[in-house]
C-alpha positions in Angstrom: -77.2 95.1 -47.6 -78.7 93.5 -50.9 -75.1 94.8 -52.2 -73.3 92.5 -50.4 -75.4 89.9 -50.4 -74.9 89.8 -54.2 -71.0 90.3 -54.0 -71.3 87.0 -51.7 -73.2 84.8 -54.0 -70.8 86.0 -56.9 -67.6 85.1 -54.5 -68.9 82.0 -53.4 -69.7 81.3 -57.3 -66.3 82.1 -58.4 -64.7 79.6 -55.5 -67.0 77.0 -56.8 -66.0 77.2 -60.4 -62.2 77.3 -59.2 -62.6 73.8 -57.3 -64.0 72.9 -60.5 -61.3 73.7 -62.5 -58.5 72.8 -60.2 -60.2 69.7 -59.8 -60.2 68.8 -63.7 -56.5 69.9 -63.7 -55.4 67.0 -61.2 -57.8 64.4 -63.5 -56.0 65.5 -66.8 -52.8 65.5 -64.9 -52.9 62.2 -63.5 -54.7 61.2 -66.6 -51.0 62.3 -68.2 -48.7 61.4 -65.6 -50.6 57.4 -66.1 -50.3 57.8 -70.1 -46.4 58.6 -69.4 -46.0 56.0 -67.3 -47.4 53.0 -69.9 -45.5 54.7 -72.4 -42.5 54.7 -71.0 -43.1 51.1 -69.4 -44.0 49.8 -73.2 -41.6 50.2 -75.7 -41.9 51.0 -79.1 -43.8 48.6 -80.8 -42.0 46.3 -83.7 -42.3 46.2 -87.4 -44.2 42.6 -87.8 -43.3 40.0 -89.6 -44.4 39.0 -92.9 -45.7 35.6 -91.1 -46.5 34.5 -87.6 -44.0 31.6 -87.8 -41.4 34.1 -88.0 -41.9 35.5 -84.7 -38.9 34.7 -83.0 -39.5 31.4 -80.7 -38.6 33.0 -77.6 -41.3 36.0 -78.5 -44.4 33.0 -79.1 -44.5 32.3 -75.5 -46.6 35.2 -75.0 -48.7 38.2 -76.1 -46.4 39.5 -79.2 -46.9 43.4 -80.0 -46.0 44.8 -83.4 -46.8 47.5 -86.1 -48.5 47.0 -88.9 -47.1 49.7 -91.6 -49.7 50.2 -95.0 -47.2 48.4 -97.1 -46.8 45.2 -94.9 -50.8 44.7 -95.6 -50.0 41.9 -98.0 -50.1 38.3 -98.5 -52.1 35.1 -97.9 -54.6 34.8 -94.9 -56.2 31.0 -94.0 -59.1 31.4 -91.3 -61.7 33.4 -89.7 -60.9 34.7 -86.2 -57.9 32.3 -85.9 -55.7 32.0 -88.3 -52.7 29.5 -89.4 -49.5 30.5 -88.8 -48.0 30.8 -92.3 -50.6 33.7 -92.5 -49.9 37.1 -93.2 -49.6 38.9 -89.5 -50.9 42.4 -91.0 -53.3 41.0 -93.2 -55.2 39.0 -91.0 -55.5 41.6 -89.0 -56.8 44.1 -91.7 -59.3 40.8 -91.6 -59.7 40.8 -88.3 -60.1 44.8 -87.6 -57.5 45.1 -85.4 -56.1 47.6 -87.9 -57.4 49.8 -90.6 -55.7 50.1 -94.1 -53.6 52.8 -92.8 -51.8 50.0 -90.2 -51.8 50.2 -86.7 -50.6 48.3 -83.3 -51.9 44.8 -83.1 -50.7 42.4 -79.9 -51.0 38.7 -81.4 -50.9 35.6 -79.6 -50.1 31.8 -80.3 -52.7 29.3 -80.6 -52.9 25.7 -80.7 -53.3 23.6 -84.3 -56.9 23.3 -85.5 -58.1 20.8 -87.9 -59.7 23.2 -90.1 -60.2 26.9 -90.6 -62.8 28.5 -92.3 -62.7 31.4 -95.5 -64.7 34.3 -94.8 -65.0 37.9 -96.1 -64.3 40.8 -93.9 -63.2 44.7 -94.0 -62.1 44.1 -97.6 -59.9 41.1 -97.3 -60.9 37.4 -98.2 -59.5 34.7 -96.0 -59.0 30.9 -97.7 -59.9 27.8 -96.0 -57.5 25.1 -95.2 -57.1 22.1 -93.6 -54.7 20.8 -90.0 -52.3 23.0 -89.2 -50.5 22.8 -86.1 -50.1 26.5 -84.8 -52.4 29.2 -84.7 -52.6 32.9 -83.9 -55.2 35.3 -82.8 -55.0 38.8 -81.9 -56.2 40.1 -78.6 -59.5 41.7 -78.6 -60.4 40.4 -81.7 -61.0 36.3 -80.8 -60.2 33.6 -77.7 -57.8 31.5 -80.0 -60.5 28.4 -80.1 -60.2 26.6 -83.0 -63.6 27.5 -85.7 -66.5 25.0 -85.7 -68.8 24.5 -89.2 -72.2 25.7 -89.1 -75.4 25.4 -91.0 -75.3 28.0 -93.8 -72.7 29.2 -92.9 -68.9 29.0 -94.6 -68.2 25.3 -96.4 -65.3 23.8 -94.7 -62.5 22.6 -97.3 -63.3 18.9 -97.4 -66.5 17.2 -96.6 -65.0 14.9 -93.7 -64.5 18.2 -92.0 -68.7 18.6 -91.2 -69.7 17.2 -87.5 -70.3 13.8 -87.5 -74.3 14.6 -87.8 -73.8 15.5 -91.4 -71.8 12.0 -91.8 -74.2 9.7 -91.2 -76.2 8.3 -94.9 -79.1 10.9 -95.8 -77.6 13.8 -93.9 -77.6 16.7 -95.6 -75.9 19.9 -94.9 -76.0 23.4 -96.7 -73.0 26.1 -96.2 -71.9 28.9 -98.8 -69.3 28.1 -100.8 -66.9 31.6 -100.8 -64.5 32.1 -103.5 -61.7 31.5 -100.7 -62.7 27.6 -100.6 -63.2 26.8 -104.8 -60.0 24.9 -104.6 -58.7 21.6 -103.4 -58.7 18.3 -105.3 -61.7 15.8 -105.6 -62.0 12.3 -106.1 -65.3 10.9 -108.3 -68.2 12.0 -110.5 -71.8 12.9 -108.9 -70.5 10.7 -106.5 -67.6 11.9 -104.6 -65.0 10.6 -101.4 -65.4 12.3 -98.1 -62.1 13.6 -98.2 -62.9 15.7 -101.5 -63.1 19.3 -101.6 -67.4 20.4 -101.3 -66.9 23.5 -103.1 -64.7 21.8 -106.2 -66.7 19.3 -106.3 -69.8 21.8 -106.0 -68.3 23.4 -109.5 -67.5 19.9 -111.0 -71.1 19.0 -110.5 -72.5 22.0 -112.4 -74.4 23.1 -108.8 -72.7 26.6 -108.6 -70.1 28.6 -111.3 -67.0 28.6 -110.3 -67.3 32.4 -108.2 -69.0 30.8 -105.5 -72.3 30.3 -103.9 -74.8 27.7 -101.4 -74.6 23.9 -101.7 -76.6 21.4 -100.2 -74.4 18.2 -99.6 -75.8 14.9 -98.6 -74.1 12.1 -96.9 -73.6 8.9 -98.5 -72.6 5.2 -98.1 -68.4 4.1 -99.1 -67.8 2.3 -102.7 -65.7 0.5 -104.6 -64.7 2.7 -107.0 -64.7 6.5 -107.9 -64.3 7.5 -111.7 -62.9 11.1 -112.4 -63.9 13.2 -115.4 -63.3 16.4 -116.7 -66.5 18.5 -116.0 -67.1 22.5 -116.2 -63.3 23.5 -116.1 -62.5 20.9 -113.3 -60.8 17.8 -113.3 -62.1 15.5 -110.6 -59.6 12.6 -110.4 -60.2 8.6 -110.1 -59.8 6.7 -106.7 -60.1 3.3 -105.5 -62.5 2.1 -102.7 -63.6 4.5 -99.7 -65.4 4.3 -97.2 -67.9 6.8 -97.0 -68.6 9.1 -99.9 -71.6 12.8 -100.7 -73.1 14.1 -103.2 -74.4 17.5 -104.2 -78.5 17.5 -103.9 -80.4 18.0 -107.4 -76.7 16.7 -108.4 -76.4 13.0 -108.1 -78.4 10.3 -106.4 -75.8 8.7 -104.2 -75.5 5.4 -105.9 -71.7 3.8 -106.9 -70.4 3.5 -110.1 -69.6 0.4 -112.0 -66.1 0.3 -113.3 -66.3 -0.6 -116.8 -63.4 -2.2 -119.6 -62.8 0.5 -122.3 -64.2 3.8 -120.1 -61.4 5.8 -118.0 -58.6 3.9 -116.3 -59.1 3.6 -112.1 -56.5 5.4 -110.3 -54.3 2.1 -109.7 -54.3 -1.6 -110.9 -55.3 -3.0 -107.3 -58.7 -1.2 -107.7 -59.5 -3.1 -111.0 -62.5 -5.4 -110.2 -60.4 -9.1 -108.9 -57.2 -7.8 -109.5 -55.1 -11.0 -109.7 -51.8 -11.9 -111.5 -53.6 -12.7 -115.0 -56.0 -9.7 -115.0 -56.5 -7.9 -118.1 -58.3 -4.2 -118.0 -58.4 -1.9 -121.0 -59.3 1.3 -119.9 -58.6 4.7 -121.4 -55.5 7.3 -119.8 -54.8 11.0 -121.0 -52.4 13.5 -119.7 -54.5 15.3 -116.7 -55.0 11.9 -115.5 -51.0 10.9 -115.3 -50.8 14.0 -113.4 -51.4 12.8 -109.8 -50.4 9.7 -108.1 -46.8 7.5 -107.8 -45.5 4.5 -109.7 -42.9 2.5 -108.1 -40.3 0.2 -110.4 -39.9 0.2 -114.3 -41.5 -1.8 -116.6 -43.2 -3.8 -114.2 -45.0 -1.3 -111.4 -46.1 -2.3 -108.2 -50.6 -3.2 -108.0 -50.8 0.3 -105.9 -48.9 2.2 -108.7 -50.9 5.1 -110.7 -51.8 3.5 -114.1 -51.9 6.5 -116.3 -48.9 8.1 -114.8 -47.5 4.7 -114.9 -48.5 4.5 -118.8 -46.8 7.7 -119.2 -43.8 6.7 -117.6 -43.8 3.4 -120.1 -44.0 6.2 -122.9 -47.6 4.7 -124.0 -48.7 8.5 -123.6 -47.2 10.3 -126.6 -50.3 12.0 -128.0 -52.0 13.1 -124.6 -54.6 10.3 -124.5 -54.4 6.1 -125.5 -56.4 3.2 -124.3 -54.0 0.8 -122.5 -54.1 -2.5 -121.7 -52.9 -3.6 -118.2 -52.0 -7.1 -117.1 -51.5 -8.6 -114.0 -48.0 -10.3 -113.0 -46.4 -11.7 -109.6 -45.7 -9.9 -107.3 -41.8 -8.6 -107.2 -39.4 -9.0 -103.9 -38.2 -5.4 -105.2 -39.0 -2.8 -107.5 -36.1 -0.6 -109.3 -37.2 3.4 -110.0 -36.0 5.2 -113.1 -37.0 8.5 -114.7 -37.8 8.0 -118.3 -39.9 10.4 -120.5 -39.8 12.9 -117.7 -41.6 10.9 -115.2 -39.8 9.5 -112.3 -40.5 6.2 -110.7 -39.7 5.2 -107.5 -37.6 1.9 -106.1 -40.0 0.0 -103.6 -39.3 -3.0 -101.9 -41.7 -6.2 -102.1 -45.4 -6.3 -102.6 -47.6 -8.6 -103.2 -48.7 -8.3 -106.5 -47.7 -6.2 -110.0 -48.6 -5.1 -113.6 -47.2 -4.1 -116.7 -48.9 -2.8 -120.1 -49.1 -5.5 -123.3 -46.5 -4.4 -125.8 -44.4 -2.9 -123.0 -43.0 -6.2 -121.1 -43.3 -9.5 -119.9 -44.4 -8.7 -116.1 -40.4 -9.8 -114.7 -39.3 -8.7 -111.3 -36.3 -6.4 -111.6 -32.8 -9.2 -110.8 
């Protein structure tokens, strides 16, 4: 009796585990038979292109899936999350950790324009910041495609006019790390500096952080008349006319406009001499990273929004690198003829309102 007894507990044992068993068969079957299906309803997955932009149009509309292969983890990357969309596909998302080093399968989507993106550091890539760009990309799982927002001590944005408007307004002041993807750009002044000026380049130009990087605090300031540029700690800030609303970098400048002076550096253009009038005179001094930047429209006589010291250079009054010019007002012209002459090329313009030309190079007359 106890015999069979035990034989029954052992059979009904044995049934049990062979439910069990048969049971986790079916699972890993359907399991398999569901894997089979997806694979054979998604194809084989793409090699991606360098670039989002060179997704094919017709592919943009929706979710895009492609391979990332080890090699294609190269080239440039602007943004944090979202990304422009000259970026590098596989890079970004390397960035982004929708991929290791050893590649993978991303699915990436389109995403409106932003008016900024951020740098940041991540998985072993660093990203650049960059200003409007008017298509995005994101990959799924990995961000929502909204456009990135600046935040206390966080990343600095490229340019200062890029903070919300609380960090605008006179006596704001705002504190964000400046990452070696953002020490570039162009800025416009000394201690003082235009809105539309790059924090971190100006942050270097100041002597507030060397050039690999670190945190800035930035404080709003009032518009002036006149920005002067210098050569400071390896950067060149260049000069700029009046603006309307201007920063500085705290322990770095006191927020009060410059006076432009006869006989110190040249401003950017004749109209932003002080009373710039047809009988002006300004001597100022021009060298050669100065008549790098701006335009000059006509020959001989330039137009009152021309670049002076490219505008010296292009009268050849810039042999030696650096001269102090003298600039004198004239008429304005009902045209203006470009030319190219010692490697500078001026542009033809049509009226304006007022001109100038240097002493010893002309008389001030309109072009016949």
């Amino acid at each position: 009796m106890r015999n069979r007894r035990l034989w029954t507990s052992v059979l009904v044992a044995a049934a049990g585990l062979l439910l069990a068993v048969t049971a986790c068969n079916k699972k890993k079957a359907a399991s398999d038979e569901k894997k089979t299906k997806e694979a054979v309803a998604q194809p084989p997955a793409l090699p991606c292109p360098a670039t989002y932009r060179k997704v094919p149009a017709d592919k943009q509309a929706a979710a895009f899936r492609c391979e990332c292969k080890p090699a294609g983890v190269k080239g440039a990357v602007w943004g944090d999350g979202i990304y422009t969309a000259d970026s590098s596909i596989c890079r970004a998302a390397l960035h982004a950790g929708a991929i290791t080093a050893k590649g993978g399968i991303v699915t990436v989507r389109r995403a409106k324009g932003c008016r900024f993106y951020l740098s940041s550091s991540k998985n072993g890539i660093m990203t650049h910041a960059w200003g409007p760009f008017k298509t995005s990309f994101f990959f799924d799982g990995k961000g929502n495609g909204t456009c990135a927002e600046a935040k206390p001590n966080g990343p600095c944005p490229l340019k200062y006019a890029y903070l919300p408007a609380t960090a605008q307004k006179p006596g704001a002041e705002w504190t964000c790390q400046c990452l070696r993807g953002s020490l570039f750009g162009l800025s416009w002044g000394v201690d003082l500096y235009t809105t539309d000026s790059s924090i971190c380049k100006a942050a270097v130009h100041a002597g507030a952080i060397p050039k690999t990087g670190g945190k800035v605090t930035v404080v709003a300031a009032a518009g002036c008349d006149y920005y002067p540029g210098a050569m400071r700690n390896g950067v060149r800030s260049m000069p700029w006319g009046k603006f309307r609303t201007s920063f500085f970098i705290k322990g770095k400048g006191d927020g009060k406009c410059k006076v432009l002076k006869q006989g110190e550096a040249c401003p950017a253009r004749f109209k932003d001499v002080p009373k710039a009038g047809p009988k002006t005179k300004w001597t100022c001094t021009c060298d050669a990273a100065a008549a790098r930047f701006g335009t000059v429209y006509g020959s001989g006589t330039y137009t009152a929004d021309s670049s002076i010291c490219r505008a010296a250079l292009h009268a050849g009054l810039l042999k030696k690198g650096k001269a102090k010019v003298t600039v004198v007002g004239a008429p304005g012209c009902p045209k203006y003829v470009g030319s190219v002459v010692n490697n500078i090329s001026s542009r033809s313009w049509k009226s304006y309102s007022l001109s100038f030309y240097f002493k010893g190079k002309g008389k001030g007359k309109c072009p016949k």
